[in-house]
N, C-alpha and C positions, 0 to 999 in steps of 0.2 A: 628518541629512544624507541626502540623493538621487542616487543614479546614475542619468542618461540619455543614450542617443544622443538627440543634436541631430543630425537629418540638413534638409539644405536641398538641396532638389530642385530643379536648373534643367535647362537643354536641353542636352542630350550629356555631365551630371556629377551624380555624388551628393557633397555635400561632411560628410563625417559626424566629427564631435567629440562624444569622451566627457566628459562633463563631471559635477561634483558642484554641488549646489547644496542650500544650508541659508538659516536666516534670515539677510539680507542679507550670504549670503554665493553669490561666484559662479566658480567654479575649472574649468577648461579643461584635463582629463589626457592627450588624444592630440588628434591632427586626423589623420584619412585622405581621399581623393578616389580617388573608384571610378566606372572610365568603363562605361557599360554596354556590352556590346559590339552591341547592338543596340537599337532603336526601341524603347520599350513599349508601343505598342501595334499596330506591327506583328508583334511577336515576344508568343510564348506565354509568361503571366506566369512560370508553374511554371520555366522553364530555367532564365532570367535570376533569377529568387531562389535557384536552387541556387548559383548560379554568386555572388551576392551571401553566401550563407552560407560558400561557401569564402573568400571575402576576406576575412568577418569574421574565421573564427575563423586565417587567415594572420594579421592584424593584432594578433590576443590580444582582440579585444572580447568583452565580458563581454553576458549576456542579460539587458540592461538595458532597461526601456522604450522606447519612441523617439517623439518628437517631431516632426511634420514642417511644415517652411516652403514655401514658395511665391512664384513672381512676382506683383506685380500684376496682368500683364500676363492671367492667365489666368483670372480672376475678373468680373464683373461685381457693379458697385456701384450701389445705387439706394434714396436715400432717400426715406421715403414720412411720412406725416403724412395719420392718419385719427382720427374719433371713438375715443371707448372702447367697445371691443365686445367683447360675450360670447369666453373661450376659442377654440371652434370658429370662430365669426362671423369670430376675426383671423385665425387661421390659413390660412383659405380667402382672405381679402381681401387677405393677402402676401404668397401664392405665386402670384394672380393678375397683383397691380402687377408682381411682379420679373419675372414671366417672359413677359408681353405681348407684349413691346416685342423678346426674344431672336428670332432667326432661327428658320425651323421646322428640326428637325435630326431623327435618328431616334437620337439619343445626348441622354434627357432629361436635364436639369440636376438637380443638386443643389441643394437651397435651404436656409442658416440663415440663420438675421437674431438681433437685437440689438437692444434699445430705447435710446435716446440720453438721454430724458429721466428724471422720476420718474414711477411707476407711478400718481402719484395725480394727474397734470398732468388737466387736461380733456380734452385732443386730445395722441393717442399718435404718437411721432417714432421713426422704427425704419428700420434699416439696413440691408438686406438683401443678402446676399452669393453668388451661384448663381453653379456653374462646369459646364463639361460633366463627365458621368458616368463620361465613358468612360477619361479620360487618369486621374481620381484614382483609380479601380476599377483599373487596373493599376499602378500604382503601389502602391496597399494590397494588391495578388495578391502582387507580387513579395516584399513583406515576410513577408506567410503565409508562402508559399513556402523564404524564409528562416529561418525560424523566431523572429523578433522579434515583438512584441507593440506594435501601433500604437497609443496611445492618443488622440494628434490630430492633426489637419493642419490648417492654418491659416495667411492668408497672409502674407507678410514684415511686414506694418506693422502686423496683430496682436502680432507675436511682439514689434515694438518695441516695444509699452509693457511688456512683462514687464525689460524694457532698461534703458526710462526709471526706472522702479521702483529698480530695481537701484540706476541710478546717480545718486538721488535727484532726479530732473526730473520726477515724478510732477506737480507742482504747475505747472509753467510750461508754457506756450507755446513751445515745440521741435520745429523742422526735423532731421528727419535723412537723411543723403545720403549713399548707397549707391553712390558708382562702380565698375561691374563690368565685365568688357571685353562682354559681351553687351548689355546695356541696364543705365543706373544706374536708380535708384529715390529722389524722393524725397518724405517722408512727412512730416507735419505733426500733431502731439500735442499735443491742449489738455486741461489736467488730466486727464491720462493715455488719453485716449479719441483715436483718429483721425479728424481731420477734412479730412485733406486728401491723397490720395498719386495721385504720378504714376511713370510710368515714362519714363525720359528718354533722351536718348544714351547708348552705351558711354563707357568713361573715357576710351578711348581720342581720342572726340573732339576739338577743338578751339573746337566753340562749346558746351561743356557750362555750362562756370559761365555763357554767357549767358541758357543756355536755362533755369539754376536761379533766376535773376534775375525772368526771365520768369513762371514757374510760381511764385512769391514774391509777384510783383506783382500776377498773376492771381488768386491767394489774398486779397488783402488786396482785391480791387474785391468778388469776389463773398462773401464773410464779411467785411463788417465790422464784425460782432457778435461777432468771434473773438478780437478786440483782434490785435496786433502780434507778429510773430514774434520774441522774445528772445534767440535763439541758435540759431545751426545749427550741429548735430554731425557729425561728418565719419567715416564707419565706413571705417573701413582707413587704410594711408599713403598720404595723397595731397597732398603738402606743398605741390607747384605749385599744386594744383587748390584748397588754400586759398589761397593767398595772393593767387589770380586774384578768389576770394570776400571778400577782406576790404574790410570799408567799415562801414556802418553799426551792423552786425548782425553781434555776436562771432563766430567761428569757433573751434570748440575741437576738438579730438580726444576720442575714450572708450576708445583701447587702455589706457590705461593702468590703467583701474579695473578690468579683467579678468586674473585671474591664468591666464597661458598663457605654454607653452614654446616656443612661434612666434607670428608675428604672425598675426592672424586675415585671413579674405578677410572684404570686406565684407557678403556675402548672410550669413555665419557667426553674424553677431552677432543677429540676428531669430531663428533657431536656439535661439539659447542662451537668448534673452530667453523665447521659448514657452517653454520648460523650467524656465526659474525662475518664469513665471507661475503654472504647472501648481504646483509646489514651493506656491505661496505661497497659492493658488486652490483646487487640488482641480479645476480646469476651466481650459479658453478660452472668453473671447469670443463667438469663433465659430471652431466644429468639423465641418469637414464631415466627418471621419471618424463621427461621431456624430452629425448633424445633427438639429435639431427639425423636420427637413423639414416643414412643414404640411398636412396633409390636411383637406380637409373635414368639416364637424362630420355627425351622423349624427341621425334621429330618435332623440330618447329612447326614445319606446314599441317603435320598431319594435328597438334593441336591447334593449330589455329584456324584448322577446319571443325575439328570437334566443337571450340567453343562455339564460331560460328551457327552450327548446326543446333549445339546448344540454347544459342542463346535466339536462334527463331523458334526451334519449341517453347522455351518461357513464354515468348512475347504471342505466341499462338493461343498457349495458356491463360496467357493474362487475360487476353483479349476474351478469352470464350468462358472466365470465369468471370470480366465485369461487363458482359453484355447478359449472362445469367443473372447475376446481383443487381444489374437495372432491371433487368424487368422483374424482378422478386423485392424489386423497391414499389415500382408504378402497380404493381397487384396490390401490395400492400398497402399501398395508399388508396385504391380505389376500394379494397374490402372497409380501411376506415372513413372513408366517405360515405360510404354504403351503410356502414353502421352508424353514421354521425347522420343520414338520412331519415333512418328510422327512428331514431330516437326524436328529433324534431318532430317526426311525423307525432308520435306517443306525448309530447310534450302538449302537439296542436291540442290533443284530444284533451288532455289532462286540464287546460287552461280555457278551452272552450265552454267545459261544466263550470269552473273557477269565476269565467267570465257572467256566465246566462245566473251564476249564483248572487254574485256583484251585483249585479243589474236587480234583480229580487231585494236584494237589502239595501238597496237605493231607494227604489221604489216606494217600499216599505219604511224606510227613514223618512222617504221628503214626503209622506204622505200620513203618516201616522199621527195624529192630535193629543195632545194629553189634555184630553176632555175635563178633568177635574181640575186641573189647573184654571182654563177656559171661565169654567164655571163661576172658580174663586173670584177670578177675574170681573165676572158681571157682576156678582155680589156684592162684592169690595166697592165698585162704583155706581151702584144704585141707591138712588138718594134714600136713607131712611127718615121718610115722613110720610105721616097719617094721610091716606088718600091714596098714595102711588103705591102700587105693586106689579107683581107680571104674575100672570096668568097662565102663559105656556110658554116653555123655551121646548126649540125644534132643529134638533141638529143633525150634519149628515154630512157624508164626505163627497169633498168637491168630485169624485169619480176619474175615468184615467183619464191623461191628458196626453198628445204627443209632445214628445221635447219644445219643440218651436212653440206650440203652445204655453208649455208653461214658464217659456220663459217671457211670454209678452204678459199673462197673467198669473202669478206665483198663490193662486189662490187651492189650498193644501183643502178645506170644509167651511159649510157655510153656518151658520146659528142665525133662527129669527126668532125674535124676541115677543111674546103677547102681554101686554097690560093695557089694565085702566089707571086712570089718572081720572081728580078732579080738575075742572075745566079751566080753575083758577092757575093750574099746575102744570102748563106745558113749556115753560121757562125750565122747569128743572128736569123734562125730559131733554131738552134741548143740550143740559147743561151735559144729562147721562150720556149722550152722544159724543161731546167734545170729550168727558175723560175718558170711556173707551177709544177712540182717537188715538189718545195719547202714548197707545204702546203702538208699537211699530210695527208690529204685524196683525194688526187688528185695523179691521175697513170697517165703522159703522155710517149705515145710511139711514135715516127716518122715512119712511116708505106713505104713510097717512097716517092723520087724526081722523078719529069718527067719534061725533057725541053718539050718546044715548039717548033713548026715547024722552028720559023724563029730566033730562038737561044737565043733571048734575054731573053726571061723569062720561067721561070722555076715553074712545081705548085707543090707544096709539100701536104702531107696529114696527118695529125695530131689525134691521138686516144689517149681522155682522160678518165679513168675510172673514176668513181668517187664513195667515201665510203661514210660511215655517219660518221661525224668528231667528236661522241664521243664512236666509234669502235676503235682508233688508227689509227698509219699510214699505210695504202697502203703498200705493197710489191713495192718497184718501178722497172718498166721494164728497162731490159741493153742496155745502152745508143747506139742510132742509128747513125753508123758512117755516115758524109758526102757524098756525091757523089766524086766520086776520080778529081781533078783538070783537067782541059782541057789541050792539048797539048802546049807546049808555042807558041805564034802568035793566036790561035784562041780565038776567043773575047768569053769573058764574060761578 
């Protein structure tokens, strides 16, 4: 299934119906008429399709393809019948016959044509259809403008056989009669092709079914190789205007094979036929929104020198826009090198203070003491008893060291310790030595005993290293033997 606007374009109205169309199927979802508020091609296309896009999307219309029909009335038709000729040969020999005979205008025609017969006949029969440029050029501007996407235009008794098709008269000899109150139209389909269309009175007339009479009868003098008209179909309600028609040659109506929520106007139905042909085709007939407009054929050599000639300037081109684009590559990369350079350089600098800082709070870490701790430390293990005490503690940082140094000796400050002891009491200096020992970054050595003059007490001298306790443990110094024991009798 297919969504399109069907618009049919006549003088002072757009008459536009969204419509779906699948295989032989054909459904009519809205109908609008939208008056332009001015001439198109007095007025600037651009307005008038703004001004059509706000009516769209007031109306809810979806951005559906769009289809466009036409009068007769603005077309010129002219059948022609020439030998079989080369591609180019026809092209040039069809746009010649159609547009001969046109007025000279400074608005040139459009031209598509159509072949009538089969492609292998002897002598080629071709239909040629040229309108002025200038009225369909604003009418396709407007749409631009709008924002719809045209895919054809094409005239009303094109759009009828997509119709007939429909409503299975592909195969007969069928009149169809379009009364509108401007001009009716009517159009004659032999196995599905148009062989015959006029534009006639408004409906509003009173000699219309004569003048259909007429234009029937004039059909049958000059085609009488067409055979006999079967039936004429009546587009829209026109119940008088059959019954004025009835006699030999049935009269039928086709609302009824179209599914629609109002009755249609008669130009409507050539609308909707285009758009079910397009469905069923992939193309029209004839499109002058696309036209095979004909142009003359060209010398072979002399294009095949053009392209030639052509196609070493590209490759000239090419060539001297990607040897520009390499070297505006290798600049470019050398400018970000050059930047990715200095920035390294600024990094060095920035890491170098970062570094000489590090190294400061190193320093300052493996060498700093927390002296009160230290302290607690001696206290904690100095024996309390009557006699022993210390006298001076002396402490002081180990000073710098180079690296290789301190890693053969991890000695962070020193503390030496002054007491007296009674002379009986040098067992429990001995002892105060092994439990400082005991922590692992603590080195203590006993350096010398000295008595006193008057015998009873004795001062001993104590040297603690000290590391930083998450170096490991101290190397401990070998144990400092006692003072050798007194004579026996002499007091201790």
């Amino acid at each position: 299934m297919a969504k399109w606007l069907a618009i049919d374009v006549e003088q002072g109205r757009w008459r536009i119906a969204e419509a779906t169309t699948g295989r032989g199927s054909l459904r009519v979802e809205r109908l609008e008429e939208w008056v332009p508020p001015e001439d198109p091609i007095r007025t600037n296309a651009e307005s008038l399709g703004l001004k059509l896009k706000d009516f769209l999307r007031d109306k809810n219309f979806g951005a559906q393809p769009v289809v466009l029909t036409f009068g007769r009335e603005r077309v010129f038709l002219k059948e022609l019948r020439y030998p079989v000729l080369p591609p180019a040969d026809e092209a040039g020999l069809v746009r010649f016959q159609a547009t001969k005979d046109l007025p000279d205008s400074n608005d040139p025609p459009i031209v598509d044509y159509v072949s009538l017969n089969e492609p292998k006949a002897a002598e080629r029969e071709t239909l040629a259809v040229s309108m002025r440029r200038g009225w369909l050029q604003s009418v396709l501007g407007i749409c631009r403008a709008a924002g719809v996407k045209v895919l054809g235009a094409t005239p009303r008794f094109y759009g009828l056989v997509g119709l007939a098709d429909f409503a299975g008269m592909g195969a007969d000899s069928v009149a169809f009669l379009a009364p509108a109150e401007l001009s009716s139209e009517l159009t004659v389909l032999q196995r599905g092709k148009p062989v015959f269309a006029r534009s006639l009175a408004p409906a509003s007339s009173p000699g219309l079914a004569a003048e259909v009479q007429r234009s029937l009868t004039v059909f049958r003098i000059q085609r009488p190789e067409q055979g006999a008209v079967t039936r004429i179909v009546m587009l829209g309600n026109a119940g008088e205007l059959s019954s004025q028609l009835a006699g030999p040659i049935p009269v039928e109506p086709i609302a009824a094979k179209i599914d629609s929520s109002r009755p249609l106007h008669p130009n409507e139905y050539a609308s909707l036929g285009a758009a079910y042909l397009w469905q069923r085709d992939g193309k029209l007939p004839i499109n002058l929104a696309a036209p095979r407009d004909p142009k003359p054929g060209v010398d072979p050599n002399r294009r095949r020198k053009a392209i030639i000639g052509f196609g070493s300037v590209i490759l000239v081109l090419f060539a001297i826009v990607g040897l520009m684009m390499t070297v505006s590559r290798r600049n470019a990369h050398i400018a970000r090198l050059e930047n990715d350079l200095e920035d390294v350089k600024e990094n060095v600098k920035l890491l170098e203070q970062e570094r000489t800082d590090n190294a400061f709070y190193k320093e300052w870490e493996d060498t700093t003491v927390a002296w009160v701790d230290e302290i607690h430390n001696v206290a904690a293990k100095l024996p309390h008893t009557k006699g022993i005490r210390l006298t001076q503690v002396v402490m002081a940082p180990a000073g710098k060291r180079m690296a290789k140094d301190a890693v053969k000796d991890p000695v962070i400050a020193k503390m030496t310790l002054h007491g007296v002891m009674k002379t009986e009491q040098d067992i429990l200096v001995s002892r105060f030595q092994e439990s400082l020992n005991q922590h692992v970054h603590l080195r203590a050595s006993l350096e010398r005993f000295k008595g006193s003059a008057s015998g009873a007490l004795q001062d001993f001298h104590l040297k603690v290293d000290i590391g930083k306790p998450s170096a490991g443990p101290l190397p401990k110094a070998p144990k400092t033997p006692a003072p050798a024991p007194a004579p026996k009798g002499t007091p201790r």
